[in-house]
N, C-alpha and C positions, 0 to 999 in steps of 0.2 A: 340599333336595338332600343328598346321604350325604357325611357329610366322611370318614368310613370309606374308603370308594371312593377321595375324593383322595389320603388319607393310603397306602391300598397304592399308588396311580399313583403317586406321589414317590419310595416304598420300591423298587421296581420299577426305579429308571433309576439305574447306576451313579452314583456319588459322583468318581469316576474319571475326569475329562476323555478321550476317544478319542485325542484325539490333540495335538502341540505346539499345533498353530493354535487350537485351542480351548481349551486353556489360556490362551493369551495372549491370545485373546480374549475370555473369562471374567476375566481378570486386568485390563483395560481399562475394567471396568465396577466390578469391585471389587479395587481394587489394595489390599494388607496391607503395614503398619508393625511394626517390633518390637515388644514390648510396651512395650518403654524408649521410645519417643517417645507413648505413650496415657500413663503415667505424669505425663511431663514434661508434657502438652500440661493434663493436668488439675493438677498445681501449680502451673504458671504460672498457670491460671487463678484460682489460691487466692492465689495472692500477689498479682493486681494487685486484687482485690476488695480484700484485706484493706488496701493502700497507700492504697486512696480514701479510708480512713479514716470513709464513712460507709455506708448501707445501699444494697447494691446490687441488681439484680433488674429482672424484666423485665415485661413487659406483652403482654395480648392484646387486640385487637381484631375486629369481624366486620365487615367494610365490601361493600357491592352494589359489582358491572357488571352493567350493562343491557345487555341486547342490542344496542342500538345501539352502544356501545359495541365488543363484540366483532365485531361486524359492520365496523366500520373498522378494527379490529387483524387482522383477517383478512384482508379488503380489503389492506393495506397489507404483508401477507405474503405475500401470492398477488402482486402486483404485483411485485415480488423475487423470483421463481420460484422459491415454495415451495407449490403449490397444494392444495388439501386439507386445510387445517390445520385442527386442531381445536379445540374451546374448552380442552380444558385444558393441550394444547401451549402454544396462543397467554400463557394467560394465565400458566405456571410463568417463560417465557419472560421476558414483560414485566415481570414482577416483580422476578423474580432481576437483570435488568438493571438494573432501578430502583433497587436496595439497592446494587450495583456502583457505580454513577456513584454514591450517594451517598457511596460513602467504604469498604466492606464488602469486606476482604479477599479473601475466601472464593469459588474461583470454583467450587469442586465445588457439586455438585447431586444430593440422593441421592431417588430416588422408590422408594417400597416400596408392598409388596401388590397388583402389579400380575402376575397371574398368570395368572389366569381363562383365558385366548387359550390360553395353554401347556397347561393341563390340558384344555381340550375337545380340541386337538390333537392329544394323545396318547389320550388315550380318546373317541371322535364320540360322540355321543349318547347319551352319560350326563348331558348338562345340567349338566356342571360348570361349563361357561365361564357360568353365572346363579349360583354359589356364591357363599354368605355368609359375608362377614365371613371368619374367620383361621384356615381350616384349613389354607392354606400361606400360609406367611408369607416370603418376603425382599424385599433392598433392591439395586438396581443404581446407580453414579454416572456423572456424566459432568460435563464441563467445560464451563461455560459463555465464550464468546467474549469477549476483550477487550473494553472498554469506553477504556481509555484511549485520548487524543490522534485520537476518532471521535468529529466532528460527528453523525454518524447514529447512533442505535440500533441495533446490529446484527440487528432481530429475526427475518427470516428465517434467519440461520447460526443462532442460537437453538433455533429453532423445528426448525431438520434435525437439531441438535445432542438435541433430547427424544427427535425421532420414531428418530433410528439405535439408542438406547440403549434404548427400549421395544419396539421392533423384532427388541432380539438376544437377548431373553426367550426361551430356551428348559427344557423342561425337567431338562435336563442342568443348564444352569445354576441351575438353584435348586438341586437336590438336592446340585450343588459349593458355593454359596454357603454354603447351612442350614448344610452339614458345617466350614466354618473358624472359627476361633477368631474369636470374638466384639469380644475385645478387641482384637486386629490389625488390626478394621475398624473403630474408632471413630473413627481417621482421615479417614474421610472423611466424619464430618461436622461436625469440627472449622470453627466458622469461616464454614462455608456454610450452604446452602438446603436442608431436606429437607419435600419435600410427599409427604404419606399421602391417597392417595387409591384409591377404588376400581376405578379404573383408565380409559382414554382411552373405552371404551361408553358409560359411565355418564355420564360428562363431557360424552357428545355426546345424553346422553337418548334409550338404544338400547334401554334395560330401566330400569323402575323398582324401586327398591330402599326399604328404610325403614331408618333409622337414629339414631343420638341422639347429642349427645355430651353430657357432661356435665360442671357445673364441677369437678369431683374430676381425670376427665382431664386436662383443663386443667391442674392444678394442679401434678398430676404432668408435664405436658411441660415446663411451665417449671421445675421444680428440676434436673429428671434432663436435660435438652436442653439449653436455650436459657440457660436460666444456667449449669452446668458445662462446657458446650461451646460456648458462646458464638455457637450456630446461630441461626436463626429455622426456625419450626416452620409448615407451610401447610396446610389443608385448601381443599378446592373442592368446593364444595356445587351442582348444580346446579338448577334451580327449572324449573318446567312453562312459564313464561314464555318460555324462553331463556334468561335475568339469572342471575348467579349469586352466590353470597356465599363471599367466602374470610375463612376464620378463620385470623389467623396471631399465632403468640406469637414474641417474640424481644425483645431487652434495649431495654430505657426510651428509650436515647435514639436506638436506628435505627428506631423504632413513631414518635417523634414526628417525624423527618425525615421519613420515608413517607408522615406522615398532609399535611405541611403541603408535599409534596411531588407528590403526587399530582392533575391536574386535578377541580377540584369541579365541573364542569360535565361531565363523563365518567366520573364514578365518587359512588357515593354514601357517602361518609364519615360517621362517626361521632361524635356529639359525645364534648367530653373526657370527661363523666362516665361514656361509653358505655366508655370502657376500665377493661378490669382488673388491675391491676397487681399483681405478684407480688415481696414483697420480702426478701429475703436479704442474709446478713452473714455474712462468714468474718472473723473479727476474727485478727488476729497480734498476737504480744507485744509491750507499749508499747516495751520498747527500741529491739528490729529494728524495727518500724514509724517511733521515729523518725530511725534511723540509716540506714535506706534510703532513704525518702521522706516525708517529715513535712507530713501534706496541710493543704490549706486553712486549715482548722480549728484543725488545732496552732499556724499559725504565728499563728491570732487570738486564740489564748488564751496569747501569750503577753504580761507586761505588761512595757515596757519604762519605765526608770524615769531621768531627767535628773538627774545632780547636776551643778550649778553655783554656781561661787564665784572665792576666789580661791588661794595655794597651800596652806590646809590641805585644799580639795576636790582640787587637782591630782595633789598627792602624799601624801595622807593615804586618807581613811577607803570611798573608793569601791570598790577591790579586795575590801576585808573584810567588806563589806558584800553584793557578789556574794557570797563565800565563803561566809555564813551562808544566804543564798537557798538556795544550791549543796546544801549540806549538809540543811536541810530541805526537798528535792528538790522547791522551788517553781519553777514558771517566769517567770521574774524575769531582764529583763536589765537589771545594772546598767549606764551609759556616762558618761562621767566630761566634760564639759565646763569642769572649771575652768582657771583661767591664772592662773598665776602673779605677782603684783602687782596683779591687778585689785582693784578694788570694786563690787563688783553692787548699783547701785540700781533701785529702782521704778518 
């Protein structure tokens, strides 16, 4: 198909929102930050790497759903009166909940490359809505539903929470997305969930498509994503079976919560050597490293040394003895247990 073609349709549709309400409802989906909170949000992330004191970095794994599987997550959404749901509604849905209850700040949700519907809209029968791959490219957010102090999984609010924000895809709005500064939306993926997928057709195996990814990819979402922005990163592959396979990267320890988190009799997990982990180190200066937070590790290397006696150790030579550690900037702490009058035997 002619990405030429897509690229004038997009050229074609004001940059310009019409009017207040579509601004603000363009802004709903991708709300912008100063560039002063993308700054901070990425130093912070450089200073708690660097505090752990040891290498940090994140990990991917490819885990199956069976059909049966989505078949009861669907089931159990349509019974909550949300009928229709799809497979990759149901499962961005289930996921991103699952990362929440486990502890994951982050309730934004950012889905890109979901365009196709927009572009055959505006031009019928050109066959763009079967386009490949990244002749338009953006990304819309939306907020996934509390989790706290709810017995229940909310996955029907979830599930209307995907479908209203894939929904409000129109052309205008990409051509306003593409047009804003970059860095003012890095926001929202700070923290959260963003799945790349080909969009809800594909997901429901409406068109077959051919695709690859590759570990080089891989490599690159984990340095530039999920470890500088502390996201988790989702693909949804879907198979001729039904079953599907999601590939998701995100930091070491929310991949092993997930994994050991997840039921093994409704999802098919991965053994440990099946993960690939990605590992990274922003090191800070020893001073500020240990004058801010002095991890684990400093406090085991350091050697603490008993003197004991009676008053030549109480009031003599313990002090001067830290002093010379001190001064040859070993870690060394002296502590002075002697008393005065004692006699220390064996």
């Amino acid at each position: 198909h002619d990405r030429a073609m897509a690229q004038e349709v997009l050229e074609a549709v004001s940059e310009t929102p019409s009017s207040d309400s579509d601004l603000q409802r363009f802004s709903k989906h991708w709300p912008l930050s100063s560039r002063a909170l993308e700054r901070w949000c990425f130093m912070a992330r450089r200073l708690r790497s660097g505090l752990r004191g040891r290498p940090d970095g994140a990990a991917t794994v490819i885990f199956g759903v069976p059909a049966e599987t989505l078949k009861t997550l669907k089931a159990d959404v349509e019974a909550e009166g949300c009928p229709g749901v799809s497979s990759f509604e149901v499962l961005v849905s289930y996921i991103g909940l699952r990362l929440l209850r486990l502890g994951r700040h982050g309730r934004r949700t950012l889905l890109t490359k979901e365009y196709r519907s927009a572009l055959d809209t505006e031009k019928p029968g050109a066959g763009l809505g079967h386009l490949f791959a990244n002749a338009v490219t953006h990304g819309l957010s939306f907020g996934l539903p509390e989790v706290d102090g709810k017995e229940l999984m909310p996955l029907a609010e979830a599930c209307r929470s995907v479908r209203s924000a894939v929904d409000a895809v129109t052309m205008g709005y990409v051509r306003w997305q593409s047009s804003q500064d970059h860095f003012k939306g890095l926001p929202n993926f700070f923290g959260g969930l963003c799945c790349n997928t080909w969009g809800r057709a594909l997901a429901d195996l409406s068109f077959v498509e051919t695709y690859g990814i590759g570990m080089r990819s891989v490599d690159e979402r984990a340095s530039n994503m999920a470890f500088p922005l502390d996201s988790a990163y989702m693909q949804i592959f879907p198979l001729a079976s039904g079953s599907h396979r999601v590939l998701l990267t995100m930091p070491v320890s929310d991949i092993t919560a997930l994994l050991k988190d997840l039921p093994q009799e409704s999802f098919e997990l991965p053994h440990v050597s099946e993960v690939r982990t990605h590992a990274f180190r922003v090191p800070l200066p020893g001073p500020l490293l240990d004058k801010l937070s002095p991890s684990v590790e400093t406090h085991h290397n350091v050697v603490r040394l008993a003197c004991i006696g009676d008053s030549m150790t109480a009031c003599g030579y313990p002090k001067y003895l830290q002093a010379l550690f001190d001064r040859s900037e070993l870690k060394v702490q002296v502590r002075n247990f002697g008393v005065a009058g004692a006699t220390a035997q064996k």
